[in-house]
C-alpha positions in Angstrom: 0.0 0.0 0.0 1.0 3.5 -0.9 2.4 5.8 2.1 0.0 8.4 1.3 -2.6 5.9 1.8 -1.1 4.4 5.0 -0.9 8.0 6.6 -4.3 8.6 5.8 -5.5 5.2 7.6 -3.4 6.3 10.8 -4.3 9.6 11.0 -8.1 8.3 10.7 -7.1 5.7 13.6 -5.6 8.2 15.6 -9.3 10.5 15.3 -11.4 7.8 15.8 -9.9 4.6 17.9 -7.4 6.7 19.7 -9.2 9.9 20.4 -6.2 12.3 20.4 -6.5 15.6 20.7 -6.9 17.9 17.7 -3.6 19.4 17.9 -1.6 16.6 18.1 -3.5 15.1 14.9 -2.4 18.4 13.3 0.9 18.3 14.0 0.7 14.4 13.4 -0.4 15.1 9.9 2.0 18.6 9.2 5.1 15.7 9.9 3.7 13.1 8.1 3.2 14.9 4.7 6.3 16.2 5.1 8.2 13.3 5.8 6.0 11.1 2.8 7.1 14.7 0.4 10.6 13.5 0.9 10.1 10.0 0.6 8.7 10.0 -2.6 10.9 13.3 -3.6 14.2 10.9 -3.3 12.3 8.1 -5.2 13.2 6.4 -1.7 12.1 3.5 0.6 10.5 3.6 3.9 13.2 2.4 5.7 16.6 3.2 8.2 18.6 4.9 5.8 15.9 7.0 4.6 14.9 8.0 7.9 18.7 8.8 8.9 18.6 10.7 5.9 15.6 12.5 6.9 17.1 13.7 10.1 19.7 15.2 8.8 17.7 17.1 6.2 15.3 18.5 8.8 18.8 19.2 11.1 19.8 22.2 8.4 16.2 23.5 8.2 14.6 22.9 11.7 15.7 23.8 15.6 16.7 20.8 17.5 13.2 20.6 19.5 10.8 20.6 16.3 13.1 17.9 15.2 13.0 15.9 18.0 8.9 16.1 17.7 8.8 15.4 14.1 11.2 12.3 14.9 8.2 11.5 17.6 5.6 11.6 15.0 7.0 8.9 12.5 8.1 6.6 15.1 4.6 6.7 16.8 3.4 6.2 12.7 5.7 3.2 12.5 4.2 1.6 15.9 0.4 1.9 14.5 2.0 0.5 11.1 3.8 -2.2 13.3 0.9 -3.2 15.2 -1.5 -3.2 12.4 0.9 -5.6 10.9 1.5 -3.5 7.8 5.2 -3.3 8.2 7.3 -6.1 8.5 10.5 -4.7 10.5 10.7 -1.9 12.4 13.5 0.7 10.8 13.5 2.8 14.1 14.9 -0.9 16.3 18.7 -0.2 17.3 18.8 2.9 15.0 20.7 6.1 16.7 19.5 9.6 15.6 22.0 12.5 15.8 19.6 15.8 16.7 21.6 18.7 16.1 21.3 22.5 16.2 21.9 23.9 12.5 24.7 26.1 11.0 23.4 29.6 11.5 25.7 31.8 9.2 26.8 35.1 12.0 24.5 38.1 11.4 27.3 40.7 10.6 26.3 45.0 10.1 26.8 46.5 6.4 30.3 48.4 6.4 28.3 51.5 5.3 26.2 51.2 8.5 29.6 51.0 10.7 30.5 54.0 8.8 27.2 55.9 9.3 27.1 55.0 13.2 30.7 56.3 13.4 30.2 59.3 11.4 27.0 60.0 13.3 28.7 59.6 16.5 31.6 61.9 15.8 29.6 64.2 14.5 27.9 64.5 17.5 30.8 64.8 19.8 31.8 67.8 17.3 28.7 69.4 18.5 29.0 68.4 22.1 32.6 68.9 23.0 32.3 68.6 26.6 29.3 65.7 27.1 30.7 63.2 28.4 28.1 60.7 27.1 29.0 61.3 23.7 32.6 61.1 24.4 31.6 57.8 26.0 29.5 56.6 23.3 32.4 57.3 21.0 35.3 55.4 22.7 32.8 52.7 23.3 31.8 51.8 19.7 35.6 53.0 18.2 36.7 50.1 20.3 34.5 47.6 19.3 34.8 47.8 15.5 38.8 48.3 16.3 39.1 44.9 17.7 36.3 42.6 17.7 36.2 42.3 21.5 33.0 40.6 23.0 30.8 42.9 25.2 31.8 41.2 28.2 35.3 41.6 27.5 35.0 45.2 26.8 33.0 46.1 30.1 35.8 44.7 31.8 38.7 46.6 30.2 41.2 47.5 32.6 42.8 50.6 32.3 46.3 48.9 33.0 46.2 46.8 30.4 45.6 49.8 28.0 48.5 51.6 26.2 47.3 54.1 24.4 50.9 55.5 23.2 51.4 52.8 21.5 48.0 51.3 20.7 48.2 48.2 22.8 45.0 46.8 24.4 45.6 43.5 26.5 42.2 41.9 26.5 41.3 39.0 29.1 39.1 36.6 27.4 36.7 33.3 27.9 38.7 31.3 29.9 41.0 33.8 31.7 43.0 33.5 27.9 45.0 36.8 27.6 45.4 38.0 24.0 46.6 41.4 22.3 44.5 43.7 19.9 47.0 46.5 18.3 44.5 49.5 17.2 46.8 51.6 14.4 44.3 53.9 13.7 45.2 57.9 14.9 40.9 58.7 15.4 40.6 55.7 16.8 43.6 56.3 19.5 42.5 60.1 19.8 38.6 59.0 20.8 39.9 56.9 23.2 42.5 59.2 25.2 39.9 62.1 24.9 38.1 59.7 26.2 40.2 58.8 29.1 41.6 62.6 29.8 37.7 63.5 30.5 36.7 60.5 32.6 40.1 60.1 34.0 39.3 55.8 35.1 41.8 54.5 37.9 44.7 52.8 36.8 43.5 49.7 38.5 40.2 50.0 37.9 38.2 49.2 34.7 38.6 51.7 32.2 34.8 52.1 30.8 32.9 53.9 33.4 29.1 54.8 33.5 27.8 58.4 34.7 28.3 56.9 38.6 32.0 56.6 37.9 31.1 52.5 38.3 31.9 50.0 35.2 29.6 50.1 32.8 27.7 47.1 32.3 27.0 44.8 29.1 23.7 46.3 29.2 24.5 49.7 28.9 26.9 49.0 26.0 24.4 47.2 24.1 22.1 50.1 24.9 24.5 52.6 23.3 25.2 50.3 20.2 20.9 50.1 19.3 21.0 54.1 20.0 23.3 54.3 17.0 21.5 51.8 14.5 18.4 53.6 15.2 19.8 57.2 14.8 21.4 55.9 11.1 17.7 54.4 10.5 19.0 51.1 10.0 15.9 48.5 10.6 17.8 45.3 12.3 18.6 45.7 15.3 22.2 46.2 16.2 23.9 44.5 18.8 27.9 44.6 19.8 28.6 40.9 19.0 27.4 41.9 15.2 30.1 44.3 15.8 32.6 41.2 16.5 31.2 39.4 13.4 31.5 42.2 11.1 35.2 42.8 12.4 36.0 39.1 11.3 34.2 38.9 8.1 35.4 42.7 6.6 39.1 40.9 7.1 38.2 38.2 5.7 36.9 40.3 2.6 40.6 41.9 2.7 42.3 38.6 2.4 43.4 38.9 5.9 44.6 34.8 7.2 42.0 33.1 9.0 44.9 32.1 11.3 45.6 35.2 12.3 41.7 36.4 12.4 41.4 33.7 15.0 44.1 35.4 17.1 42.4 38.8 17.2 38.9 37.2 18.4 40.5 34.8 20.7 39.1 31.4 19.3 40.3 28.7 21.0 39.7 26.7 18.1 39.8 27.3 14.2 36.6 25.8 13.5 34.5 28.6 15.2 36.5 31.1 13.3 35.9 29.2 10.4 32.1 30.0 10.3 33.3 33.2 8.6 34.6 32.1 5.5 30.7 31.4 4.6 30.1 35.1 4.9 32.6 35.5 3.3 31.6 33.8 0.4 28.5 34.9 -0.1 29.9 38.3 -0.6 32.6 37.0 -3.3 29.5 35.3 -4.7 27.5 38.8 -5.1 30.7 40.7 -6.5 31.2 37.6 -9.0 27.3 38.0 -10.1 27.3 42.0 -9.7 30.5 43.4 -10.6 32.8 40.3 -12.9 33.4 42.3 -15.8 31.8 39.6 -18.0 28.5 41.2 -17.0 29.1 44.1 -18.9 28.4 42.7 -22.2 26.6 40.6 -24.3 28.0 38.2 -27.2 24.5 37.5 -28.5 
């Protein structure tokens, strides 16, 4: 008998002999269809490999916990088929299903967005020499697109560890790792020493105070980062690990070594900084398609 026509027969079963809610025959029905569209879309058979394959097709489409229920839904199928003696072996018997989250590609900010928010915010400290929130706001945001630090490591900056003569920032990261970010940039260096002449942070204190002369908090630096992607009008919100994503995929864009790229965000392993190279190549697939200069003419 046809799948189609099996599923129909259960989900009939499942409404009339076992009396299950109306939801769960729903949902029953939504996995089924799609699990008998892939079935007879890989001219397959109902069986383990088919149903291994499955899982891995709904792992790069579907989170872990919708997974896990559509999984649910064809084994309870293959019990009715099982008990109704329409199936001869069970596929799901000794069969090990790997549930995994899938690749999300890092959602990184347009360069002309990090351009806008740092024009914006310079041009505001031009017009507000002596606020010190703006002065803030500045150093906070130069220093995140400067070196890719996470928030967490950037509220807890110490002012010892930051030479600012010789752009040197000593950053402590996951794991108590110590690393090195170099900032060569002069308006970079100069927002941060006006920066630190106006708030004047203790040496052995952290150097990124609020208005209270305490730390500021991860909060408070996402805060200042969705201040700035609204003022540019940018419609996704903005957050400071974006910033950290954006860092490693412009660099990547500038044929920068991944090797070293790993160094500057402080990846323990390759493999996470490896995620980039996807971004990456999606942008050298849109300059191939946009801007090759085989586009510009036409031999027919």
């Amino acid at each position: 008998m046809e799948l189609n026509m099996l599923t129909v027969q259960y989900l009939t079963a499942c409404e009339s002999e076992k009396r299950l809610d109306k939801k769960t025959i729903k949902a029953y029905r939504i996995d089924l269809r799609q699990f008998t569209e892939y079935v007879i879309g890989q001219a397959a058979s109902f069986d383990r490999e088919t149903i291994k394959s499955y899982t891995a097709y709904m792992n790069q489409k579907f989170r872990p916990s919708t997974v896990k229920r559509k999984i649910a839904s064809i084994r309870a199928f293959v019990t009715w088929l099982m008990e109704e003696n329409l199936m001869e072996k069970n596929p799901f018997e000794n069969l090990h299903l790997k549930v995994q989250k899938p690749t999300l590609l890092p959602r990184v900010i347009p360069f002309w967005v990090i351009r806008s928010i740092l024009e914006e915010v310079h041009k505001r400290q031009k017009l507000n020499l002596d606020n010190m929130t703006v002065i803030r706001e500045t150093a906070v945001i130069e220093m995140l697109f400067a070196t890719g630090m996470r928030v967490s490591e950037l509220s807890g900056l110490k002012t010892k560890n930051i030479d600012l003569k010789d752009g040197v920032i000593r950053i402590l990261g996951k794991g108590s790792k110590e690393r090195i970010a170099y900032i060569g940039n002069a308006e970079v260096l100069e927002a941060l020493r006006k920066y630190a002449e106006a708030c004047q942070p203790e040496r052995n204190g952290t150097f990124f105070l609020n208005s209270r002369g305490k730390r500021l908090s991860e909060q408070s630096v996402r805060n200042i980062v969705r201040k700035y992607g609204e003022l540019v009008d940018y419609p996704t919100r903005i957050t400071p690990h974006m910033f950290r994503h954006s860092v490693a995929t412009l660099l990547l864009e500038e044929d920068v070594d991944i090797r070293c790229i790993q160094h500057i965000l402080g990846h323990s392993s390759i493999l996470t900084t490896q995620i980039y190279t996807h971004v990456a190549e999606t942008k050298q697939r849109e300059i191939m398609e946009e801007r090759h200069p085989r586009n510009g003419f036409s031999c027919c």
